[in-house]
Steps between C-alpha positions, in 0.01 A plus 500: 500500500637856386366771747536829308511800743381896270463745721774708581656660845434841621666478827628245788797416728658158541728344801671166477846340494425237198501561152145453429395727761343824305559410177240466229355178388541524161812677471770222445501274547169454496363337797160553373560243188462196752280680762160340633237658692503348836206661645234800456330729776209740473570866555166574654326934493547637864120609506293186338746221580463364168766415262612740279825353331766242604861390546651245366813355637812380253784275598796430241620206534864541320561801705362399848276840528129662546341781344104649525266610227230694608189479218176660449607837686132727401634794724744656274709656780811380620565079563714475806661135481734352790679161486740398775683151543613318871877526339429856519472630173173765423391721218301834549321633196220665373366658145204649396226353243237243441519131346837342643824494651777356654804476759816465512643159652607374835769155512279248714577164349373213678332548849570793519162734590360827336279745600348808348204745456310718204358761551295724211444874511271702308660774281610849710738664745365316887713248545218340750272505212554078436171314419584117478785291679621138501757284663685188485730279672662172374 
């Protein structure tokens, strides 16, 4: 399974001592050619509690690391996206926009865990302004 990643990155921060840690999933070499989804979680609206969009979780096999995809966003503000691994790498990002878009990756071959949250803001200048959130941990 190829798992093609579009959308492109406004803004984020990265920490991490491996390799993998922060870099893009489809920048070589290509960890996203032999990447499976491994699980999806609802990013449910703040006020109705009903799902809005979702996140789906990639693991590459060849290069040991995770990634999110956040899908569906029908805000149009900014997608906040945070990953984090228990070998302590993490990626902090957001961009603005509806339909899709990704992270960066965090190394967490194996048993190593992950954890992470989405949250979706409408368009304009309050940062408190977010209107649907989700979370996972594996």
């Amino acid at each position: 399974m190829t798992v093609t990643a579009t959308a492109t990155h406004a803004e984020g921060t990265s920490g991490g001592s491996n390799y993998y840690d922060g870099r893009d999933p489809t920048a070589p070499p290509a960890c996203n050619a032999n990447a499976s989804q491994i699980a999806t979680r609802p990013i449910l609206d703040r006020t109705t509690g009903q799902q809005v969009a979702s996140i789906q979780i990639f693991y590459s096999w060849s290069c040991g690391a995770n990634w999110i995809r956040v899908t569906g966003n029908p805000y149009g503000g900014n997608t906040t996206k945070y990953i984090e691994s228990s070998l302590g790498g993490w990626n902090s990002e957001w961009d603005p926009g509806y339909d899709s878009s990704y992270s960066m990756m965090v190394y967490a071959p194996g048993a190593a865990h992950i954890n992470g949250y989405v949250y979706l803001f409408e368009p304009g200048i309050n940062e408190w302004n977010w209107k649907a959130e989700g979370f996972f941990s594996l």
